[in-house]
DODOMI-913912 format. One record per residue: x, y, z of N, C-alpha, C, O in turn; residue in three letters; residue number from 1. Coordinates in Angstrom, 1 decimal. Atoms other than C-alpha are relative to their C-alpha. Layout:
BEGIN
+--------+--------+--------+--------+--------+--------+--------+--------+--------+--------+--------+--------+------+-----+
!     nu !     nv !     nw !    cau !    cav !    caw !     cu !     cv !     cw !     ou !     ov !     ow ! code ! pos !
+--------+--------+--------+--------+--------+--------+--------+--------+--------+--------+--------+--------+------+-----+
!      X !      Y !      Z !      X !      Y !      Z !      X !      Y !      Z !      X !      Y !      Z !  ALA ! NUM !
...
+--------+--------+--------+--------+--------+--------+--------+--------+--------+--------+--------+--------+------+-----+
This chain:
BEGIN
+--------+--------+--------+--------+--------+--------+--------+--------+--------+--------+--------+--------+------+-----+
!     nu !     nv !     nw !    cau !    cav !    caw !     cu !     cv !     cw !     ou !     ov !     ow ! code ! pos !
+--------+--------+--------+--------+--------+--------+--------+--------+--------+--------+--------+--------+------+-----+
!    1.3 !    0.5 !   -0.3 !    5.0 !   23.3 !   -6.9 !   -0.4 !   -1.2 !   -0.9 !   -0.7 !   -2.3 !   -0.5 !  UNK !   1 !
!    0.3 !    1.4 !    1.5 !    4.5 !   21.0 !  -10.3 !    0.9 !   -1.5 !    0.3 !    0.5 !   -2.7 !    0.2 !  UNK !   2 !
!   -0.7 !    1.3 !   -0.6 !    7.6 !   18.7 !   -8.8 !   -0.8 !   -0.3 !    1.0 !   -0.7 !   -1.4 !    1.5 !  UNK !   3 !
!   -0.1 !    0.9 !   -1.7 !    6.1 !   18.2 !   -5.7 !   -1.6 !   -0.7 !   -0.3 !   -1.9 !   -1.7 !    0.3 !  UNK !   4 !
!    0.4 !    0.8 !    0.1 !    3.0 !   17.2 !   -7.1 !    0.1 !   -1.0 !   -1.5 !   -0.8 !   -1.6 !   -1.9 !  UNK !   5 !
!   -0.8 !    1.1 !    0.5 !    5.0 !   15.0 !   -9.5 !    0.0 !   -1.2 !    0.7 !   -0.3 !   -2.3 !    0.3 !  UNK !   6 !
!   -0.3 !    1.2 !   -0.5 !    5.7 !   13.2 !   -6.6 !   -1.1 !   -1.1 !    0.5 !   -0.9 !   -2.1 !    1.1 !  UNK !   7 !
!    1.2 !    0.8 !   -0.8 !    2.3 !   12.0 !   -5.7 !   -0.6 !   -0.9 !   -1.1 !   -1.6 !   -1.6 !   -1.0 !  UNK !   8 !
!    0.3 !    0.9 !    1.4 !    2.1 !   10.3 !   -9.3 !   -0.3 !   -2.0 !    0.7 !   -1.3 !   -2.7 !    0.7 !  UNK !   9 !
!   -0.3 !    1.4 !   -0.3 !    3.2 !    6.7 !   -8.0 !   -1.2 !   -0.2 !    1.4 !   -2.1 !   -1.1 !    1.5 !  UNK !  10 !
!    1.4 !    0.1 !   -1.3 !    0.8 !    7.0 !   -4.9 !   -0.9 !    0.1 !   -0.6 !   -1.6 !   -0.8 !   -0.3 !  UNK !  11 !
!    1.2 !    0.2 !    0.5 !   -2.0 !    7.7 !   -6.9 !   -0.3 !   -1.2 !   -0.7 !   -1.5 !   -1.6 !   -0.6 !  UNK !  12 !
!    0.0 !    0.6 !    0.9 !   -1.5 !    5.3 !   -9.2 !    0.1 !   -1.4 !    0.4 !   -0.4 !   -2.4 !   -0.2 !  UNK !  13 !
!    0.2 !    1.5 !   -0.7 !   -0.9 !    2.3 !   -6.4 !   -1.5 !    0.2 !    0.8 !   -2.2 !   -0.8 !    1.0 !  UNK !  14 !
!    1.9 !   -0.3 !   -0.6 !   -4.4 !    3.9 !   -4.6 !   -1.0 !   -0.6 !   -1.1 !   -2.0 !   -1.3 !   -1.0 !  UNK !  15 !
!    1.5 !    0.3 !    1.3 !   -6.2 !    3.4 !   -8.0 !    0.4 !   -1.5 !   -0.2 !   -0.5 !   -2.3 !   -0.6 !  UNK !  16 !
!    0.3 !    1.4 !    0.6 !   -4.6 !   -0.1 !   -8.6 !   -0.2 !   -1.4 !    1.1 !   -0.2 !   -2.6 !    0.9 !  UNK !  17 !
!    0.6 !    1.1 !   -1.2 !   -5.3 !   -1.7 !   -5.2 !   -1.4 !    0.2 !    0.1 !   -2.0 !   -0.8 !    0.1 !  UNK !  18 !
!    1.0 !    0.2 !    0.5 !   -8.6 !   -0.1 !   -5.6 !   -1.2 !   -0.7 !   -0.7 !   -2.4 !   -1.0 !   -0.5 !  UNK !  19 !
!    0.4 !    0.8 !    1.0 !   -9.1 !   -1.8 !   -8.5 !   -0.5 !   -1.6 !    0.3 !   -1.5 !   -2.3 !    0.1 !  UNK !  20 !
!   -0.3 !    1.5 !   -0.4 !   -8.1 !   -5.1 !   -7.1 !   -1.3 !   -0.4 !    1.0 !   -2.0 !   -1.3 !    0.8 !  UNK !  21 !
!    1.0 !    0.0 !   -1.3 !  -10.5 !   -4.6 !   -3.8 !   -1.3 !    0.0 !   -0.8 !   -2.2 !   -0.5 !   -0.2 !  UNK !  22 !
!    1.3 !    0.1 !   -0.1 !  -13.4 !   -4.1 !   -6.0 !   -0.5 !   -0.7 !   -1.3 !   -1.2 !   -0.3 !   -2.1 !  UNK !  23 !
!    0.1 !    1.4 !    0.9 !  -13.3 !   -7.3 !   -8.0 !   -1.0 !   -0.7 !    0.7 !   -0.8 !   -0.6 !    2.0 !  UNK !  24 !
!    1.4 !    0.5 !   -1.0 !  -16.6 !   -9.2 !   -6.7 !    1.6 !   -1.3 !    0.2 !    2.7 !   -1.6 !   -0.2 !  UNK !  25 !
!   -0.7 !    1.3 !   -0.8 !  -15.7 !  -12.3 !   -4.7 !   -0.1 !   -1.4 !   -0.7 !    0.5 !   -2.4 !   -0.3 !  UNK !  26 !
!   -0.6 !    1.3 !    0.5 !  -16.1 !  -14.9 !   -7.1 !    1.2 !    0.4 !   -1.1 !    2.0 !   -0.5 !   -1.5 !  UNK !  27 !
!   -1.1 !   -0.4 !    0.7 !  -13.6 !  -13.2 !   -9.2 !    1.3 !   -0.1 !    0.8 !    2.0 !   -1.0 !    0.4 !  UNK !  28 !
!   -0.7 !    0.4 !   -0.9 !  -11.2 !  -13.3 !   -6.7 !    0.2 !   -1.4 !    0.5 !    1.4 !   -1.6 !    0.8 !  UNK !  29 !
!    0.0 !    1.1 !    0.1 !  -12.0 !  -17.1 !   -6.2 !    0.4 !   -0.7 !   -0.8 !    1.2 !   -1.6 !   -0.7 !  UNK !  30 !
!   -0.6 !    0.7 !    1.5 !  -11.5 !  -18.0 !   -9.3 !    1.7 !    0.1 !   -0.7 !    2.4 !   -0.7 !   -1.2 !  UNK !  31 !
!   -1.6 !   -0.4 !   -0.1 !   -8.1 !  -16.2 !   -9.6 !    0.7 !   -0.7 !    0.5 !    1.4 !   -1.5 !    0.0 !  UNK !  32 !
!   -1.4 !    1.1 !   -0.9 !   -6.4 !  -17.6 !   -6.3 !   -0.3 !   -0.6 !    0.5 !    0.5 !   -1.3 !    1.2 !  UNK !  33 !
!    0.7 !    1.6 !   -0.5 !   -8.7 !  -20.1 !   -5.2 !   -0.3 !    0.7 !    1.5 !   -0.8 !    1.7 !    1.8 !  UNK !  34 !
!    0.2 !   -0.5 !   -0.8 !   -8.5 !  -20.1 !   -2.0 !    1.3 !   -0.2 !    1.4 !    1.5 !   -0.6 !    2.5 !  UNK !  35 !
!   -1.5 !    0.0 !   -0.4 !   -5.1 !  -19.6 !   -1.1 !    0.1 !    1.7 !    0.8 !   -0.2 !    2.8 !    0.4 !  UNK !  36 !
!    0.7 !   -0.9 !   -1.0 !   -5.1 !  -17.3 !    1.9 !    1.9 !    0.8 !   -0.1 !    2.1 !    2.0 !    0.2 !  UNK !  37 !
!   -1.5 !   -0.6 !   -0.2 !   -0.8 !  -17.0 !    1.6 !    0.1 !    0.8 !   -1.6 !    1.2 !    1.3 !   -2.1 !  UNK !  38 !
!   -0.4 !   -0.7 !    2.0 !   -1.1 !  -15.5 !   -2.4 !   -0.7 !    1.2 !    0.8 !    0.0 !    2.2 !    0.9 !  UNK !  39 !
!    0.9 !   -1.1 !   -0.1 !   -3.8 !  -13.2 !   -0.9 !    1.0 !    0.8 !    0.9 !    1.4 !    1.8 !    0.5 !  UNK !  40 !
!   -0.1 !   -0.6 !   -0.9 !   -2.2 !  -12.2 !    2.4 !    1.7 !    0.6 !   -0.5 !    2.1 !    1.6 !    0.1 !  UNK !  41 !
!   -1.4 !   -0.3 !    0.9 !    1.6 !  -11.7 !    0.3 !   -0.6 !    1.0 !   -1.3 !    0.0 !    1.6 !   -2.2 !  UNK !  42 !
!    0.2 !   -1.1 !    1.3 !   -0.4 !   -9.7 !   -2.2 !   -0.6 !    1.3 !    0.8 !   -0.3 !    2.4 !    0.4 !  UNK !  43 !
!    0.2 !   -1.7 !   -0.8 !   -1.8 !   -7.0 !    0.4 !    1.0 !    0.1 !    0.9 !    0.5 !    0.4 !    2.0 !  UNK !  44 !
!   -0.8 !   -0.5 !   -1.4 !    1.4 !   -6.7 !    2.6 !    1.0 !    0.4 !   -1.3 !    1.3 !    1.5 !   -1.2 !  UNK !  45 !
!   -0.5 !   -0.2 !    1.1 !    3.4 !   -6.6 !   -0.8 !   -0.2 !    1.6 !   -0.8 !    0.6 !    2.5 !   -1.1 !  UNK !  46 !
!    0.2 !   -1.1 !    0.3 !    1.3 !   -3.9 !   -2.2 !   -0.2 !    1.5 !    1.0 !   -0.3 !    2.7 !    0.5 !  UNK !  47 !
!    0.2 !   -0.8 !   -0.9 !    1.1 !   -1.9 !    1.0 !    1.1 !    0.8 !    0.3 !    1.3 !    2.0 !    0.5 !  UNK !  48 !
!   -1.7 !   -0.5 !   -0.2 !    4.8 !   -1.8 !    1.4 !    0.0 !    0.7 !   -1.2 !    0.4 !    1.8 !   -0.8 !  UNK !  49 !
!   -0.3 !   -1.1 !    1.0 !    4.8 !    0.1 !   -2.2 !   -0.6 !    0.8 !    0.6 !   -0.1 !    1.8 !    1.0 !  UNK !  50 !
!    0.8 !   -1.4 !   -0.2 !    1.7 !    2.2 !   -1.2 !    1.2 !    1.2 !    1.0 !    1.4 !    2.4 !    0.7 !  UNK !  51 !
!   -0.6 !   -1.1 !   -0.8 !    4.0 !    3.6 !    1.7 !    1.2 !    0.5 !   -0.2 !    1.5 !    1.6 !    0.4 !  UNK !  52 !
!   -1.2 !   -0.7 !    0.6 !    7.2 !    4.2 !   -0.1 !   -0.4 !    0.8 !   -0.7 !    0.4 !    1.8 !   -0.7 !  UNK !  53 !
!    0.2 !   -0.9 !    0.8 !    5.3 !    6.0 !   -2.4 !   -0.5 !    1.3 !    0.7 !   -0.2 !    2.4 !    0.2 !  UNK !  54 !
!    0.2 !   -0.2 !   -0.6 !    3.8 !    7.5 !    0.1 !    1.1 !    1.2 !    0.6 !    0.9 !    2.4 !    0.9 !  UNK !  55 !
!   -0.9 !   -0.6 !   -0.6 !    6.9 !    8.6 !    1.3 !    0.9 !    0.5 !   -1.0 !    1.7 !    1.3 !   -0.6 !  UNK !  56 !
!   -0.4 !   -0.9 !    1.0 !    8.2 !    9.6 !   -1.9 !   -0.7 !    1.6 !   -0.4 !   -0.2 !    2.6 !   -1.0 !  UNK !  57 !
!    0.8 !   -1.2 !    0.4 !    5.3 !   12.3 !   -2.3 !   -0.2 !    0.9 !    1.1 !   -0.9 !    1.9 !    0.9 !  UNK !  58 !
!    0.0 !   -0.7 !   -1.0 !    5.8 !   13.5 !    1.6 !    0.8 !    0.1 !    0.5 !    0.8 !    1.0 !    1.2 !  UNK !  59 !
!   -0.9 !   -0.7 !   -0.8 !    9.1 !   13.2 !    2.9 !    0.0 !   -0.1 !    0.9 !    0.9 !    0.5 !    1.3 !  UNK !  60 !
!    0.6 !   -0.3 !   -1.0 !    7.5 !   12.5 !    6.1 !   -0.2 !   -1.8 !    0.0 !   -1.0 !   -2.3 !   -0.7 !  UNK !  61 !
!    0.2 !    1.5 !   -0.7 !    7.8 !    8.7 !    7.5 !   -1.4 !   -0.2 !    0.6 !   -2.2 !   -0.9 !   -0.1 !  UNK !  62 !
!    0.7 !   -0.3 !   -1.0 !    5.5 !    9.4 !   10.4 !   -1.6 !   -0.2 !   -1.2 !   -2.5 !   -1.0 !   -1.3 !  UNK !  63 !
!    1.1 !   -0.1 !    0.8 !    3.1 !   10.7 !    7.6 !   -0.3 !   -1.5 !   -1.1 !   -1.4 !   -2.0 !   -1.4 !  UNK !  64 !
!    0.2 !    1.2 !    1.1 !    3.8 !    7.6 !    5.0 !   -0.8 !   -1.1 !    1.0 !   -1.9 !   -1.5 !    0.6 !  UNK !  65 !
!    0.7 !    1.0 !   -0.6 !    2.8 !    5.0 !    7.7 !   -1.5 !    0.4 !   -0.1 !   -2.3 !   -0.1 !   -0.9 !  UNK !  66 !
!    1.3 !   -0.1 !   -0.3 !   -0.4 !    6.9 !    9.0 !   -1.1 !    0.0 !   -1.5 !   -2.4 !   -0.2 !   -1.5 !  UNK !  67 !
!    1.1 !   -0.4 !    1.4 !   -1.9 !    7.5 !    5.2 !   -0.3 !   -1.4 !   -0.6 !   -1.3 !   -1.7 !   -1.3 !  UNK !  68 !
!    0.0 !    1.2 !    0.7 !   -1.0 !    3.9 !    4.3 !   -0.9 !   -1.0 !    0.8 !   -1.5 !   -1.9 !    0.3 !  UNK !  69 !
!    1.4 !    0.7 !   -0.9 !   -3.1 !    2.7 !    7.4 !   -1.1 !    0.9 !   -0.2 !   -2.1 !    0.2 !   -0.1 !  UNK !  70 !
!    1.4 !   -0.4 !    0.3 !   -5.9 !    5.2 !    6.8 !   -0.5 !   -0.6 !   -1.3 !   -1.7 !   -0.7 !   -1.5 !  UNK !  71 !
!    0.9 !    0.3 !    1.4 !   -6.2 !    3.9 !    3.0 !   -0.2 !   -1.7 !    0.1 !   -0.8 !   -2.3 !   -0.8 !  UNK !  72 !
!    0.3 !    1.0 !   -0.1 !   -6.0 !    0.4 !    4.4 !   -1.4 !   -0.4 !    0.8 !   -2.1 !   -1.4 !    0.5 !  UNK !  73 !
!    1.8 !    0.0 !   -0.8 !   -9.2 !    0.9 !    6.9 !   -0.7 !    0.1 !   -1.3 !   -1.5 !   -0.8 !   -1.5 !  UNK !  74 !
!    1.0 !   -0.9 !    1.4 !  -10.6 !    2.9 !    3.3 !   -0.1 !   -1.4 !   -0.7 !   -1.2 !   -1.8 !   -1.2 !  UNK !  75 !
!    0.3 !    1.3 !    1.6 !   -9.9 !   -0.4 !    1.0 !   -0.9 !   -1.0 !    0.9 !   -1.4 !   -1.9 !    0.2 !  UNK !  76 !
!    0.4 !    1.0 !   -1.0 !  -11.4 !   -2.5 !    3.8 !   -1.3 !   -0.2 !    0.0 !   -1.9 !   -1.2 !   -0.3 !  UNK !  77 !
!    1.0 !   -0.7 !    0.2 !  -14.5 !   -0.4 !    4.3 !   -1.0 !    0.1 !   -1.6 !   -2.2 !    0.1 !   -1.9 !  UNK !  78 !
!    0.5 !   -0.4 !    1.6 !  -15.0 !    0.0 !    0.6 !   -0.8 !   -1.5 !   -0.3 !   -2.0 !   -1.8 !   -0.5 !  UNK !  79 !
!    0.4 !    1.4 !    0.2 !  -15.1 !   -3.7 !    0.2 !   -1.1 !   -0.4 !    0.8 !   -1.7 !   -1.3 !    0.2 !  UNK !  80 !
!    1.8 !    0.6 !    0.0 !  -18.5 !   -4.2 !    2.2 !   -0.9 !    0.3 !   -1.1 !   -2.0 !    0.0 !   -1.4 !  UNK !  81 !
!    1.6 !   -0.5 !    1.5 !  -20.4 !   -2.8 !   -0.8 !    0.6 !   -0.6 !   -1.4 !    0.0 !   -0.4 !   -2.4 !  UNK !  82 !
!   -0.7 !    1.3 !    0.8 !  -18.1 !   -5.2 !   -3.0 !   -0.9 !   -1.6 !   -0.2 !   -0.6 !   -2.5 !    0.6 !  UNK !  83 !
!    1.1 !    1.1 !   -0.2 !  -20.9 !   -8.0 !   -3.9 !    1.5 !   -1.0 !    0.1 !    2.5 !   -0.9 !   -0.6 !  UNK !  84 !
!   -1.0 !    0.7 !    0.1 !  -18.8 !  -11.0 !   -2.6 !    1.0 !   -0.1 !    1.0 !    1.7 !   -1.1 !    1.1 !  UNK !  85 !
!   -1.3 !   -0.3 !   -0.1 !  -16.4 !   -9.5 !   -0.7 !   -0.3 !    0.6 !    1.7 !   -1.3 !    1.3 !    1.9 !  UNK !  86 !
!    0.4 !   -0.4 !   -1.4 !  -16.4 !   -8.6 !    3.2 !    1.7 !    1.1 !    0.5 !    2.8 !    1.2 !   -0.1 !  UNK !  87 !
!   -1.1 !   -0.9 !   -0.5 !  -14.2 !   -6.0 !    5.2 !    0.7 !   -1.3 !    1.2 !    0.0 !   -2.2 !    1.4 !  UNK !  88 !
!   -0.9 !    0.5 !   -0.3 !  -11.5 !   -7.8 !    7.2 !    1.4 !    0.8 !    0.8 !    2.4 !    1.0 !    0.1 !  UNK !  89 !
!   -0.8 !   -0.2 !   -0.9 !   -9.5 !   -6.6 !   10.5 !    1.3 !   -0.6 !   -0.4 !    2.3 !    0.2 !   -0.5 !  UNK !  90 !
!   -1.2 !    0.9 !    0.0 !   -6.8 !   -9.5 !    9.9 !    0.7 !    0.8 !   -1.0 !    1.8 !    1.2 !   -0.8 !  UNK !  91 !
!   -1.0 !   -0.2 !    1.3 !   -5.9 !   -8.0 !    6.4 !   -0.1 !    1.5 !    0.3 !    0.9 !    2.0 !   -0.2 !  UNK !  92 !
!   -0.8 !   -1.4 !   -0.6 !   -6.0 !   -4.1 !    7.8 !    1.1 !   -0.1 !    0.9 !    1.8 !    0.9 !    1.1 !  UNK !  93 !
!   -1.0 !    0.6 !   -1.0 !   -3.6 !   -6.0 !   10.4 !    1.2 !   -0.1 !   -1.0 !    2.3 !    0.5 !   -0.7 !  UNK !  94 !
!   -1.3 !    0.6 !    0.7 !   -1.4 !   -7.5 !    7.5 !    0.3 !    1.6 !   -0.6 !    1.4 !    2.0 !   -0.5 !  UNK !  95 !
!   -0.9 !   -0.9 !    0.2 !   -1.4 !   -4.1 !    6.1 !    0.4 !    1.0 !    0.6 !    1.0 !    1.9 !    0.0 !  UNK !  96 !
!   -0.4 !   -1.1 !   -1.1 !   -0.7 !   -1.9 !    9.0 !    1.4 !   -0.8 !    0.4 !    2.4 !   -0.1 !    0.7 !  UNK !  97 !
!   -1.6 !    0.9 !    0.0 !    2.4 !   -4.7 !    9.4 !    0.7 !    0.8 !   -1.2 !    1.8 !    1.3 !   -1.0 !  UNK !  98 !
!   -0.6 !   -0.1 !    1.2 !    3.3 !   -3.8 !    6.0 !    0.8 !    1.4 !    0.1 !    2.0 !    1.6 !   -0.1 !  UNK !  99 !
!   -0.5 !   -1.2 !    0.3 !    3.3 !    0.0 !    6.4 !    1.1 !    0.2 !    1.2 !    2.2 !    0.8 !    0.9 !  UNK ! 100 !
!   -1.2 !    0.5 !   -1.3 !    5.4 !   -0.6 !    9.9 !    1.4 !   -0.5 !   -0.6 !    2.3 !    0.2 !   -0.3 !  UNK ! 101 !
!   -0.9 !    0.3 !    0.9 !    7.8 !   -2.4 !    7.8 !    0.6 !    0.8 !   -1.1 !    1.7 !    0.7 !   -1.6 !  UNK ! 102 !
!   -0.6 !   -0.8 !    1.6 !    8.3 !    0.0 !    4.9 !    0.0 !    1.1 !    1.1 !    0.0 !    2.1 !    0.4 !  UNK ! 103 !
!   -0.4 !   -1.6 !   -0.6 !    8.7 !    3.0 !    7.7 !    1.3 !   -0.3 !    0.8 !    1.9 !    0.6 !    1.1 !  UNK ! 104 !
!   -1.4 !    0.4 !   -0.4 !   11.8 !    1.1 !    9.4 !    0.8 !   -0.4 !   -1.1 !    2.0 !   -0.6 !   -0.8 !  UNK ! 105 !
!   -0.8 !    0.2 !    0.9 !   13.2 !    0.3 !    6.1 !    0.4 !    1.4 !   -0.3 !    1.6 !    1.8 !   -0.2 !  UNK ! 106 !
!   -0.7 !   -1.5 !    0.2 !   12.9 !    3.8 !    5.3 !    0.8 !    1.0 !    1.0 !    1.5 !    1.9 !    0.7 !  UNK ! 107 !
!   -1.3 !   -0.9 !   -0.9 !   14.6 !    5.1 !    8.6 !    0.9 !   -0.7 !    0.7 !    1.6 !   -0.3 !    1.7 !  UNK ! 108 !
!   -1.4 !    0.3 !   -0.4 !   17.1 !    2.7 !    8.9 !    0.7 !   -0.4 !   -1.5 !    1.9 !   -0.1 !   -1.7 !  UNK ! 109 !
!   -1.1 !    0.1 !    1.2 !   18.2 !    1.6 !    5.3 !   -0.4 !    1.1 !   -0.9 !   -0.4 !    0.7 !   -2.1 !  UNK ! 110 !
!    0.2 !   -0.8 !    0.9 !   17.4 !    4.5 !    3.6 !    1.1 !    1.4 !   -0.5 !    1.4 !    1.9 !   -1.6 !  UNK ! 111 !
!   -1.6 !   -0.6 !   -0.3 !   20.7 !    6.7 !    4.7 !    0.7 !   -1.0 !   -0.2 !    1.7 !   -0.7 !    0.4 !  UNK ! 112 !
!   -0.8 !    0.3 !    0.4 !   22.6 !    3.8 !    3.4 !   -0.3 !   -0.1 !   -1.4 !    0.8 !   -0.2 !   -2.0 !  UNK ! 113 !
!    0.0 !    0.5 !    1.1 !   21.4 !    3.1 !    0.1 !    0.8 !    0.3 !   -1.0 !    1.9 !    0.6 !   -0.5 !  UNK ! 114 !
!   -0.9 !   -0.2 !    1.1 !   23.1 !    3.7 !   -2.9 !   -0.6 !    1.3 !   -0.5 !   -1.8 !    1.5 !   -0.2 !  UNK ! 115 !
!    0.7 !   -1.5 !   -0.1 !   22.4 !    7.4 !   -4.0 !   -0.7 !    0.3 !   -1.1 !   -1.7 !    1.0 !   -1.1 !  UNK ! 116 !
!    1.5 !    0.4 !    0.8 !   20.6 !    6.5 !   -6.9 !   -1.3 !   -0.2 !    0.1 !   -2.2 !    0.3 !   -0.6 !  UNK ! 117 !
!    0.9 !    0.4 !   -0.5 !   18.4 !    4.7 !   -5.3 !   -0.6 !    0.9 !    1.4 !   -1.8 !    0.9 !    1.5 !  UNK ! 118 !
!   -0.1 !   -1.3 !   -1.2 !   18.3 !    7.3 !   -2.3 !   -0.8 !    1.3 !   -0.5 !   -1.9 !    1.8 !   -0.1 !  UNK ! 119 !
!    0.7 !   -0.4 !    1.2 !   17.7 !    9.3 !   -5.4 !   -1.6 !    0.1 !   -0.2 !   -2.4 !    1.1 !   -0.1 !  UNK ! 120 !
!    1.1 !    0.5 !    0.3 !   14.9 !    7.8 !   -6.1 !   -1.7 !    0.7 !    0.3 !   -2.8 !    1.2 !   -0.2 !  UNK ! 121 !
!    0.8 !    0.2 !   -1.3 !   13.1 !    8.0 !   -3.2 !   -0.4 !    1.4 !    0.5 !   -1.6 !    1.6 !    0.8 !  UNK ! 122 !
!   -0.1 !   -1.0 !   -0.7 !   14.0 !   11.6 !   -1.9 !   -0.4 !    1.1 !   -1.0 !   -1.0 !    2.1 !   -0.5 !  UNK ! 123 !
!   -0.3 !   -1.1 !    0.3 !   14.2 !   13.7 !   -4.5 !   -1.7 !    0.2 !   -1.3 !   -1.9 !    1.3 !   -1.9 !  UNK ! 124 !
+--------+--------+--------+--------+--------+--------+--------+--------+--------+--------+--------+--------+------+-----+
């Protein structure tokens, strides 16, 4: 029981630091990447694809790593209207619902080849 929620360590831990990120007011965010829409849109498709490996490290379950990684992307989305600054945004639950799509065909096509370390990693 203790391993398995071991495994939900890294998923917690990318929930709390996109979190984080999401509820930085909007001139802080401005000030950061200006107003560079490809830093932002490569920083939530980037971190999404970890959320769902991790995801899929703490379930085992593809199917399930996608759906949790789009429900916490509606969640960071939502969150952000009460973010002074900061608005919710279809396009970027779009970029991350791409993302989690992406990390669930990585996981069921390169994930039986990987190196068993890395396989490792992932599975156990």
């Amino acid at each position: 029981m203790m391993k398995n929620m071991k495994n939900w360590i890294p998923a917690i831990l990318m929930m709390i630091f996109i979190f984080v990120l999401s509820s930085m007011p909007g001139k802080v965010v401005n000030a950061t990447i200006g107003a560079n829409n490809q830093i932002e849109m490569s920083g939530h498709f980037l971190f999404f694809v970890i959320l769902c490996i991790t995801f899929y490290k703490a379930t085992k379950k593809i199917y399930l790593s996608i759906f949790l990684t789009v429900a916490y992307a509606v969640f960071d989305e939502l969150h952000q209207l009460f973010t002074p600054g900061r608005s919710c945004s279809i396009f970027d639950v779009g970029v991350d619902t791409f993302a989690a799509f992406i990390s669930g065909i990585f996981l069921w096509k390169l994930l039986p080849i990987l190196p068993k370390k890395l396989r490792d990693l992932l599975v156990k």
